[in-house]
N, CA, C and O atoms as a GROMACS GRO file, in nm:
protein
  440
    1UNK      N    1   1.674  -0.432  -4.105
    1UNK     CA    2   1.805  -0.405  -4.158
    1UNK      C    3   1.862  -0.537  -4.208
    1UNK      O    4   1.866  -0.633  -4.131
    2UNK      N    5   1.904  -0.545  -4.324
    2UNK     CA    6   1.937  -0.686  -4.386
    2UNK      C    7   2.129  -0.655  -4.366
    2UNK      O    8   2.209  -0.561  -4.373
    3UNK      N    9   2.127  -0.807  -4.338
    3UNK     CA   10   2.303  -0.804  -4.310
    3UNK      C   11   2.322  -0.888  -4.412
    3UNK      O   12   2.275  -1.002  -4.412
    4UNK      N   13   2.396  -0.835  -4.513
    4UNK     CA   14   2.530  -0.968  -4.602
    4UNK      C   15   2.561  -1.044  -4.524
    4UNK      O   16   2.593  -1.008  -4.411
    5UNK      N   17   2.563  -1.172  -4.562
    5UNK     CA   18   2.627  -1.297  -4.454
    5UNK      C   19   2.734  -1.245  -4.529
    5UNK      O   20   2.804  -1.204  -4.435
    6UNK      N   21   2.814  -1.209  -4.658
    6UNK     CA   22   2.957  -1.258  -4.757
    6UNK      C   23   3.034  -1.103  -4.634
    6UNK      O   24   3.153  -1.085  -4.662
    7UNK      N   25   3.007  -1.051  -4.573
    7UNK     CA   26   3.043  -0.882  -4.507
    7UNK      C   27   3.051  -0.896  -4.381
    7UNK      O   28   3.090  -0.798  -4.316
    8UNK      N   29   3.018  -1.013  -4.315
    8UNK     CA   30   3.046  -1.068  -4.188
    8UNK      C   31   3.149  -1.108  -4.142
    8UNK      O   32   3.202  -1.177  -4.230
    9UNK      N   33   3.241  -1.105  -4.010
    9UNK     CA   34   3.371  -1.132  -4.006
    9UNK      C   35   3.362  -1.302  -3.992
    9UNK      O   36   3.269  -1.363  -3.939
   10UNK      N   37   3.510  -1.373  -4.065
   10UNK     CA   38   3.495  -1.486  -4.014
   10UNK      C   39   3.579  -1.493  -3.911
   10UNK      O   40   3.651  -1.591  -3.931
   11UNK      N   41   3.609  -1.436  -3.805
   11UNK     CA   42   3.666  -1.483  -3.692
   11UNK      C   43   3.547  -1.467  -3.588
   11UNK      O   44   3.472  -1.370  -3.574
   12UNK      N   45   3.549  -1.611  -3.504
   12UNK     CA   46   3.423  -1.602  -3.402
   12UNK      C   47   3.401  -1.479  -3.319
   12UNK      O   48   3.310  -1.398  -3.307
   13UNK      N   49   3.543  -1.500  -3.256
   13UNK     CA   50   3.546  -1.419  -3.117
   13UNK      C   51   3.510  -1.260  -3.179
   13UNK      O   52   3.513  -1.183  -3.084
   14UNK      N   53   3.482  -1.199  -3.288
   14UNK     CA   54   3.468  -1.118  -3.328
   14UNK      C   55   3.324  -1.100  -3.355
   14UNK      O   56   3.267  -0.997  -3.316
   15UNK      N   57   3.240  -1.226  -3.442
   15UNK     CA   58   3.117  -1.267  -3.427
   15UNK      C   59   3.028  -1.260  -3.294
   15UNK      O   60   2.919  -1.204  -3.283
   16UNK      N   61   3.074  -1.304  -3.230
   16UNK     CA   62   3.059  -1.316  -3.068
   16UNK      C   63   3.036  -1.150  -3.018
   16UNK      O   64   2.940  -1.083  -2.977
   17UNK      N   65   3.137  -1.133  -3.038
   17UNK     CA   66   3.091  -0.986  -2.997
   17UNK      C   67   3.026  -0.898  -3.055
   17UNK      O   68   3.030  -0.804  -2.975
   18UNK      N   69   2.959  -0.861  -3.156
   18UNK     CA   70   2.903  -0.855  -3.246
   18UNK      C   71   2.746  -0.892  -3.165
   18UNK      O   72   2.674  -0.815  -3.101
   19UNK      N   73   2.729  -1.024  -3.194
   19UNK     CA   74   2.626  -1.082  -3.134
   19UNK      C   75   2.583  -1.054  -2.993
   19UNK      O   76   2.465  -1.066  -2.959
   20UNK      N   77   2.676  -1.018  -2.912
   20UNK     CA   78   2.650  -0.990  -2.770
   20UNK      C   79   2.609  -0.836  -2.751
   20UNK      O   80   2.533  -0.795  -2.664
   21UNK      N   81   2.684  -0.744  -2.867
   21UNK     CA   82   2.622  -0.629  -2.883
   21UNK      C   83   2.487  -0.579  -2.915
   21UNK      O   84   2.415  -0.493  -2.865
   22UNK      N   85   2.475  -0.662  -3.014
   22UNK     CA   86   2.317  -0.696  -3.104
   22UNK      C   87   2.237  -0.719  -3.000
   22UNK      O   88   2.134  -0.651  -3.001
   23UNK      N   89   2.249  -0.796  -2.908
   23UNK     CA   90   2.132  -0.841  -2.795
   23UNK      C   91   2.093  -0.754  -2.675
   23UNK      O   92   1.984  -0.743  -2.621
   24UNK      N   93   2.237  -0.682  -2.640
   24UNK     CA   94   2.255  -0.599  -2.559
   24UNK      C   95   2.134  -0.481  -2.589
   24UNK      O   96   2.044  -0.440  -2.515
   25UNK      N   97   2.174  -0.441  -2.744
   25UNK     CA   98   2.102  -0.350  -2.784
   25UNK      C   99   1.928  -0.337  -2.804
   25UNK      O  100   1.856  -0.242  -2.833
   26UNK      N  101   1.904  -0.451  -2.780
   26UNK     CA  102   1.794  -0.567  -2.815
   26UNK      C  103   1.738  -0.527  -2.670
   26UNK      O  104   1.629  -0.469  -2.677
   27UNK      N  105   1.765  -0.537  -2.599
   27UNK     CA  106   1.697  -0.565  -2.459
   27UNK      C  107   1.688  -0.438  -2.393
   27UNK      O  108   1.600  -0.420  -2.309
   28UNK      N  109   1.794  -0.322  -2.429
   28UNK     CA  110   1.764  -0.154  -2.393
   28UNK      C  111   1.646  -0.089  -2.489
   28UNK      O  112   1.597   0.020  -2.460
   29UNK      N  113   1.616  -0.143  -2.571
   29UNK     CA  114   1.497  -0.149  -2.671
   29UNK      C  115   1.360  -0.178  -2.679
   29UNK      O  116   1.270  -0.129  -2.747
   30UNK      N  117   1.364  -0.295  -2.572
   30UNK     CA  118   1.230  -0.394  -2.544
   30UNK      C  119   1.204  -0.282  -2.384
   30UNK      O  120   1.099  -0.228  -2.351
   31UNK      N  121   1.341  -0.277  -2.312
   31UNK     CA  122   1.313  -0.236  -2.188
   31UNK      C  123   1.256  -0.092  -2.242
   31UNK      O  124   1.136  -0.107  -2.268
   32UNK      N  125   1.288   0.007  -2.260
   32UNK     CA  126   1.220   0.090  -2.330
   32UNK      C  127   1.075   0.094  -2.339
   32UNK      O  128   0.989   0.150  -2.270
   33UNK      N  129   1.069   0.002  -2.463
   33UNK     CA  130   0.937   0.019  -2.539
   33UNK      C  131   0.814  -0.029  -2.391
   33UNK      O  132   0.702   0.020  -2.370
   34UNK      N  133   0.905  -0.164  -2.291
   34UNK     CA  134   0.804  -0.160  -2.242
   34UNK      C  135   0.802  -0.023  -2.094
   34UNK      O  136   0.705  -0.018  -2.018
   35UNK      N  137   0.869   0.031  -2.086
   35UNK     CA  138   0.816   0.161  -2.030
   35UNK      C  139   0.721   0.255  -2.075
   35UNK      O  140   0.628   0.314  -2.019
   36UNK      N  141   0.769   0.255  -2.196
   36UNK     CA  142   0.629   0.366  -2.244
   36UNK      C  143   0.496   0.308  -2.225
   36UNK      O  144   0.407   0.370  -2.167
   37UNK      N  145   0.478   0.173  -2.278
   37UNK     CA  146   0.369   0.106  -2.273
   37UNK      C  147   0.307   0.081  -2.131
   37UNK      O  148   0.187   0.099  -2.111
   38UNK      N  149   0.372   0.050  -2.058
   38UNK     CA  150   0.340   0.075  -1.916
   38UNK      C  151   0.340   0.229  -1.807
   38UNK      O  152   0.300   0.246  -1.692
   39UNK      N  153   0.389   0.300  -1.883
   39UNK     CA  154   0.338   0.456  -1.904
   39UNK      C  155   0.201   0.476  -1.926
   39UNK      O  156   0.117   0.504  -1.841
   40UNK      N  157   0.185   0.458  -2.044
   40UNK     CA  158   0.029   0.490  -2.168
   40UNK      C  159  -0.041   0.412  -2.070
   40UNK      O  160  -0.112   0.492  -2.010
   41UNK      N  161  -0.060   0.281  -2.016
   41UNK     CA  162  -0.155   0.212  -1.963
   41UNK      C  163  -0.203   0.290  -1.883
   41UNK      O  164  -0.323   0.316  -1.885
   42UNK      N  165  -0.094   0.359  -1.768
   42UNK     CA  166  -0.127   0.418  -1.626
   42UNK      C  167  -0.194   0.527  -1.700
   42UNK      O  168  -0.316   0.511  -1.700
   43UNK      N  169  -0.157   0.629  -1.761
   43UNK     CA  170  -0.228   0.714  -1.803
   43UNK      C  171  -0.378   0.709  -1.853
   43UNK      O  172  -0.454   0.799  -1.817
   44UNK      N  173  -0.437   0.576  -1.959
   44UNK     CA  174  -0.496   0.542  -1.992
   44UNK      C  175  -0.589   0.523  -1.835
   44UNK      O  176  -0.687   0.592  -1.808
   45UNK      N  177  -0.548   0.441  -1.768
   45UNK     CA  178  -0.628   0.432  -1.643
   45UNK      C  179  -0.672   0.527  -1.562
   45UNK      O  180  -0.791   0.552  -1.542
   46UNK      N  181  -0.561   0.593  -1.501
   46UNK     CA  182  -0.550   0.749  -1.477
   46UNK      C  183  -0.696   0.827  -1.564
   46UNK      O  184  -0.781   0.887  -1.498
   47UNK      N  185  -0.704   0.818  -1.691
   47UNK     CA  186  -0.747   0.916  -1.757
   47UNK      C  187  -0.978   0.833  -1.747
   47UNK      O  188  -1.084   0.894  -1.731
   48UNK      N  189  -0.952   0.707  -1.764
   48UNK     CA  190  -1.059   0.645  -1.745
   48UNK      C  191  -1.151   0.666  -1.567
   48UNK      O  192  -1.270   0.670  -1.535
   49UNK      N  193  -1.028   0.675  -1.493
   49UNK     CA  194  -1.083   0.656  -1.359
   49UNK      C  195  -1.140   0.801  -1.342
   49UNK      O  196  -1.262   0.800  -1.327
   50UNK      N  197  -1.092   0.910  -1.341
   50UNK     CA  198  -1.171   1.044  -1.338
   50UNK      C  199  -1.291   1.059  -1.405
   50UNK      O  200  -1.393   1.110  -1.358
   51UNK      N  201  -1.274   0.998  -1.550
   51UNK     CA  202  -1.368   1.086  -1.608
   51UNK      C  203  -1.544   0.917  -1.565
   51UNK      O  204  -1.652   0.908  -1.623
   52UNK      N  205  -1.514   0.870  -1.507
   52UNK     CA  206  -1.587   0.838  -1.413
   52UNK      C  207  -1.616   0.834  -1.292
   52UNK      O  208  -1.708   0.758  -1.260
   53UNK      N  209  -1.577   0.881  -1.230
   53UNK     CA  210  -1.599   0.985  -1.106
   53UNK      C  211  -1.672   1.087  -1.089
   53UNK      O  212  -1.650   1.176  -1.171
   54UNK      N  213  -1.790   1.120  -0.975
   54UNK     CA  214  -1.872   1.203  -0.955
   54UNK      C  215  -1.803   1.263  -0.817
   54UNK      O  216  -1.743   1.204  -0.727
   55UNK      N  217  -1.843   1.437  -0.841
   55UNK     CA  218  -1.826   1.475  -0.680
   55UNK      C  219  -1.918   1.487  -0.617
   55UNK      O  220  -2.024   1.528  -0.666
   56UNK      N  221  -1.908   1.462  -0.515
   56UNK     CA  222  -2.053   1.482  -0.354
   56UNK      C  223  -2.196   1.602  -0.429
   56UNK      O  224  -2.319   1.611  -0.432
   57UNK      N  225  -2.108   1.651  -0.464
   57UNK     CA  226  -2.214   1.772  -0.561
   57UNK      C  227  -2.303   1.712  -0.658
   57UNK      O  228  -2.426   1.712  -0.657
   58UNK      N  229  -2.226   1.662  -0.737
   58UNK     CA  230  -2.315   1.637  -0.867
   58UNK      C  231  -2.364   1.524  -0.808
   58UNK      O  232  -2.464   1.484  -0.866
   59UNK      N  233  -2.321   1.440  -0.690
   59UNK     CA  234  -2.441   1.327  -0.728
   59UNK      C  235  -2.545   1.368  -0.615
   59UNK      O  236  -2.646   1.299  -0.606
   60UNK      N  237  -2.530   1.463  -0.538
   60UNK     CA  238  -2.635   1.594  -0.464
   60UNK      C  239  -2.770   1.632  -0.554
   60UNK      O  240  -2.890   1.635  -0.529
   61UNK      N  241  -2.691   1.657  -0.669
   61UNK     CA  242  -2.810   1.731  -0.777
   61UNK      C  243  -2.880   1.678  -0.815
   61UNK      O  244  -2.995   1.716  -0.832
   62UNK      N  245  -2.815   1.519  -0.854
   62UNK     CA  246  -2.906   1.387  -0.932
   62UNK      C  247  -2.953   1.321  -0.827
   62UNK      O  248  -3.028   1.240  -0.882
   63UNK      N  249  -2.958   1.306  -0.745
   63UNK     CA  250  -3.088   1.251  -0.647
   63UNK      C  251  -3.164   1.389  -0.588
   63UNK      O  252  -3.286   1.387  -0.572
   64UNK      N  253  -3.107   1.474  -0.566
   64UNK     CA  254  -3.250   1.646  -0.568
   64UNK      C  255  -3.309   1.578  -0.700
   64UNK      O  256  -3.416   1.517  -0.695
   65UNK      N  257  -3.228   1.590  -0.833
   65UNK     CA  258  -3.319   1.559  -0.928
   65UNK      C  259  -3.455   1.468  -0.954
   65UNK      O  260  -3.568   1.489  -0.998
   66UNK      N  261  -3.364   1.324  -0.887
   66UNK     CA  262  -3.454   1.214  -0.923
   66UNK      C  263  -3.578   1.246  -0.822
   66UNK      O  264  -3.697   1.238  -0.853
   67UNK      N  265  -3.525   1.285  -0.693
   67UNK     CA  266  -3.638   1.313  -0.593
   67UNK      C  267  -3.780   1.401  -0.660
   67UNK      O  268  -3.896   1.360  -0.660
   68UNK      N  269  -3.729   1.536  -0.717
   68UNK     CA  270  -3.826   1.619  -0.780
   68UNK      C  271  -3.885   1.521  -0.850
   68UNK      O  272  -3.992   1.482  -0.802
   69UNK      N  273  -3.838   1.450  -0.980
   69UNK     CA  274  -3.891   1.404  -1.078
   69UNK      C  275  -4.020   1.324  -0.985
   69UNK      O  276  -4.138   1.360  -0.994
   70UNK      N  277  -3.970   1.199  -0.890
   70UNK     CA  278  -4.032   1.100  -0.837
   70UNK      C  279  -4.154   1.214  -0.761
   70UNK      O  280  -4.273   1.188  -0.778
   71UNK      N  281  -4.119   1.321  -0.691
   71UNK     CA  282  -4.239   1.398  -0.644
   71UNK      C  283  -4.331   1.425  -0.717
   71UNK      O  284  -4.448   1.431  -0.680
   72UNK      N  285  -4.278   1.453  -0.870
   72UNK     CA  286  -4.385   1.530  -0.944
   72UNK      C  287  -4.491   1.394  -1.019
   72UNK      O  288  -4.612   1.414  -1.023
   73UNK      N  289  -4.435   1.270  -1.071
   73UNK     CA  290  -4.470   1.220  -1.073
   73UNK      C  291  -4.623   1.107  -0.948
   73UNK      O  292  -4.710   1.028  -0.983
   74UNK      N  293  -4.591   1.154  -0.826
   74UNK     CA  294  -4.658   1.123  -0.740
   74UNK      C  295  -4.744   1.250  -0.738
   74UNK      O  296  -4.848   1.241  -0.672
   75UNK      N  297  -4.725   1.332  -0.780
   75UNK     CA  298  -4.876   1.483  -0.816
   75UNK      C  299  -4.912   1.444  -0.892
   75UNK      O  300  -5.031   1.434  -0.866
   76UNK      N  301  -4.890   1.394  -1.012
   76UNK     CA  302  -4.962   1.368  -1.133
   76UNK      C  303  -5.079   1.264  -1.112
   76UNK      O  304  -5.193   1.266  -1.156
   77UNK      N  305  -5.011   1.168  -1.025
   77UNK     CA  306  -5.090   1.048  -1.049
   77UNK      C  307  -5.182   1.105  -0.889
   77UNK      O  308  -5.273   1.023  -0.882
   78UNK      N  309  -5.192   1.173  -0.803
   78UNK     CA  310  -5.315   1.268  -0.704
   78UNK      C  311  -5.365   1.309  -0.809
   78UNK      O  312  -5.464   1.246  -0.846
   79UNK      N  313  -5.317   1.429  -0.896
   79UNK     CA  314  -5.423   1.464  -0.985
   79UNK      C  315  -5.477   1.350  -1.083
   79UNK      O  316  -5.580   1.389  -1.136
   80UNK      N  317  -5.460   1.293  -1.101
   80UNK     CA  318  -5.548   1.153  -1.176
   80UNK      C  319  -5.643   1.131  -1.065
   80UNK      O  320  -5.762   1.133  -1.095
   81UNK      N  321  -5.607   1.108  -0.928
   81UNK     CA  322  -5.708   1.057  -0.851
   81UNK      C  323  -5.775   1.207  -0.856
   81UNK      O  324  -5.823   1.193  -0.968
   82UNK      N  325  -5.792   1.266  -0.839
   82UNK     CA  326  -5.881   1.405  -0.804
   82UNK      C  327  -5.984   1.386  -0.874
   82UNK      O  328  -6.102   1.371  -0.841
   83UNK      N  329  -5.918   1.388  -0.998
   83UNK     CA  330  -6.002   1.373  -1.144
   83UNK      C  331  -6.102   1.262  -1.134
   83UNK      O  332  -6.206   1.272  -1.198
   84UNK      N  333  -6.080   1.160  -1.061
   84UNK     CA  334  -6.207   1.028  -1.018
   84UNK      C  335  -6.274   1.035  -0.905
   84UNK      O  336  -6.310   0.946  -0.828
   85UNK      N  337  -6.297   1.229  -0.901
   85UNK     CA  338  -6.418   1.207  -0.764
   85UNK      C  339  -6.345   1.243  -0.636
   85UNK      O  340  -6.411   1.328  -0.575
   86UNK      N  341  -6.215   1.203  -0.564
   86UNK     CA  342  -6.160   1.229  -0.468
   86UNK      C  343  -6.108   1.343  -0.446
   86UNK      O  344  -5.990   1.347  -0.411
   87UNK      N  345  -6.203   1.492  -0.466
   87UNK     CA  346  -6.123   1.597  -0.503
   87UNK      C  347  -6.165   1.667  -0.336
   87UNK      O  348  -6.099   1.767  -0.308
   88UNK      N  349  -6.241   1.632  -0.256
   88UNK     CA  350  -6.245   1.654  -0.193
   88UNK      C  351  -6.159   1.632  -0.067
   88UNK      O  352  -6.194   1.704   0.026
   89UNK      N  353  -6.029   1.528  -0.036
   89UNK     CA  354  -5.972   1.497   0.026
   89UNK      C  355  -5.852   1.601   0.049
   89UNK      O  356  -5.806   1.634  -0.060
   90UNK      N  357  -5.785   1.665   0.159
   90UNK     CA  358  -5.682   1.732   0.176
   90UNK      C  359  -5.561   1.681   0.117
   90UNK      O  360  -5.507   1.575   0.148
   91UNK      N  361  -5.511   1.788   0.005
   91UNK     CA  362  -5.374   1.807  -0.043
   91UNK      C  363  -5.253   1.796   0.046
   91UNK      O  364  -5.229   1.884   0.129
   92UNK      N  365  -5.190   1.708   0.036
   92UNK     CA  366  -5.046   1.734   0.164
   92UNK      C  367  -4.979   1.796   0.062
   92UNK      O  368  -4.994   1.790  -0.060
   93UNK      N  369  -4.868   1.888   0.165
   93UNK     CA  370  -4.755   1.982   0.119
   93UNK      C  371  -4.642   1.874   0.064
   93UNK      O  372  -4.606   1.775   0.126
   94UNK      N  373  -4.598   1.912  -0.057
   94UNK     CA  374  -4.457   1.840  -0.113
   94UNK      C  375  -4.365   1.889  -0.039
   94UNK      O  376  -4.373   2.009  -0.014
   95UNK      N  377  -4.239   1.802   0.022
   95UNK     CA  378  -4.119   1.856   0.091
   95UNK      C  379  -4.033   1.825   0.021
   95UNK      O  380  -3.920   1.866   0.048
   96UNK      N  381  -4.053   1.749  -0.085
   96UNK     CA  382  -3.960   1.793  -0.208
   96UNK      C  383  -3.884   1.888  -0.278
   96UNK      O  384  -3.941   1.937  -0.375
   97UNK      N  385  -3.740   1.936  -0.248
   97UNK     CA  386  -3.743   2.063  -0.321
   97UNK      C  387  -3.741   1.983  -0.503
   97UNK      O  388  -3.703   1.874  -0.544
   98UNK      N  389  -3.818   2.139  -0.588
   98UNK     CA  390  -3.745   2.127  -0.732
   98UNK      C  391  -3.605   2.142  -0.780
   98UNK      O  392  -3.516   2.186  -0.706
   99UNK      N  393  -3.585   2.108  -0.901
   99UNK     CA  394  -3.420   2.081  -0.924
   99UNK      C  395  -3.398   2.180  -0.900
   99UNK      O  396  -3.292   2.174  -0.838
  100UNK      N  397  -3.447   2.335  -0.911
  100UNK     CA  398  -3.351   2.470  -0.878
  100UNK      C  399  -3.379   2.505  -0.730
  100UNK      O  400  -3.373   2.625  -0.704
  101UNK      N  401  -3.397   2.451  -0.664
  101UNK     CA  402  -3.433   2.447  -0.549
  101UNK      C  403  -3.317   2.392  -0.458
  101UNK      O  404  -3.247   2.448  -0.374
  102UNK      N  405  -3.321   2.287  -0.495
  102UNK     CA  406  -3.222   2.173  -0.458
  102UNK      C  407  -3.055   2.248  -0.481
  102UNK      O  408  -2.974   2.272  -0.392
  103UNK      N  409  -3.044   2.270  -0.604
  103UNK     CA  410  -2.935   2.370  -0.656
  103UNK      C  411  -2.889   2.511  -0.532
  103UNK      O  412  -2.787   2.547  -0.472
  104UNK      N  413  -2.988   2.542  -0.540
  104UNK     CA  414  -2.922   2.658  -0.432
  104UNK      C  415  -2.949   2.619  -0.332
  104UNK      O  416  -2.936   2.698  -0.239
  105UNK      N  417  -2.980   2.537  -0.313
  105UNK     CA  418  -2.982   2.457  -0.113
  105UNK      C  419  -2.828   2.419  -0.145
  105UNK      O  420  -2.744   2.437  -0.056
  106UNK      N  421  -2.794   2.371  -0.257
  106UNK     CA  422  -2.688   2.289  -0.189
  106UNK      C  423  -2.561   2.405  -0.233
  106UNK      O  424  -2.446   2.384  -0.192
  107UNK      N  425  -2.590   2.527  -0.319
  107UNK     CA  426  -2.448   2.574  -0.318
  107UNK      C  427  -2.450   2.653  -0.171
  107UNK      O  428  -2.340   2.648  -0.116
  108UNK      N  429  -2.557   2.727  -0.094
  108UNK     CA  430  -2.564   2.751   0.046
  108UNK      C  431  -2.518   2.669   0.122
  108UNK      O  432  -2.499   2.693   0.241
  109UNK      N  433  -2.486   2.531   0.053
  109UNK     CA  434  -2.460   2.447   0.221
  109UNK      C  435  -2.555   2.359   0.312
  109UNK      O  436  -2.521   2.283   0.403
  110UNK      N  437  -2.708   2.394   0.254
  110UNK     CA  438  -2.779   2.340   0.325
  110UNK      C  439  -2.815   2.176   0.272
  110UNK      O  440  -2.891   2.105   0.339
   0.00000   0.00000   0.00000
């Protein structure tokens, strides 16, 4: 907002007040702006901290998961050994459950 200096009063004490208004107004403005901004942050944080967050569940599923994966991977590489002659040695039982396995163990509770 551009002010005419020639439209300005020349008496101080009038200036003065003027000026004390201007600042007044100045600082319900800043105080303001910085509420919202310190609003948006919390929210912003707020909104970051959930959507990194896991519940007991899902990180239930991803180690059932990784477990299966790591089981099946340890069959693969028995069947590699089988395949070099050692086919005669007893198979142990996997106590691994698979990922759908794991899944309804854990919506049962178990």
């Amino acid at each position: 907002m551009a002010i005419d200096p020639n439209s300005l009063p020349r008496d101080s004490e009038t200036l003065r007040k003027i000026v004390v208004d201007l600042a007044e107004q100045l600082d319900r403005s800043l105080a303001e702006q910085n509420k919202y901004q310190s609003l948006l942050r919390l929210l912003e944080a707020q909104r970051n901290r959930k959507s990194e967050q896991l519940s007991k569940q899902q990180l239930a599923l991803f180690e059932a998961a990784w477990q299966a994966r790591s089981a099946e991977a340890d069959s693969e590489a028995d069947d590699d050994d089988d395949l070099d002659g050692d086919a005669g040695s007893a198979s142990k039982p996997d106590a691994t459950p698979t990922p759908k396995r794991a899944v309804v163990n854990l919506w049962r509770g178990i």
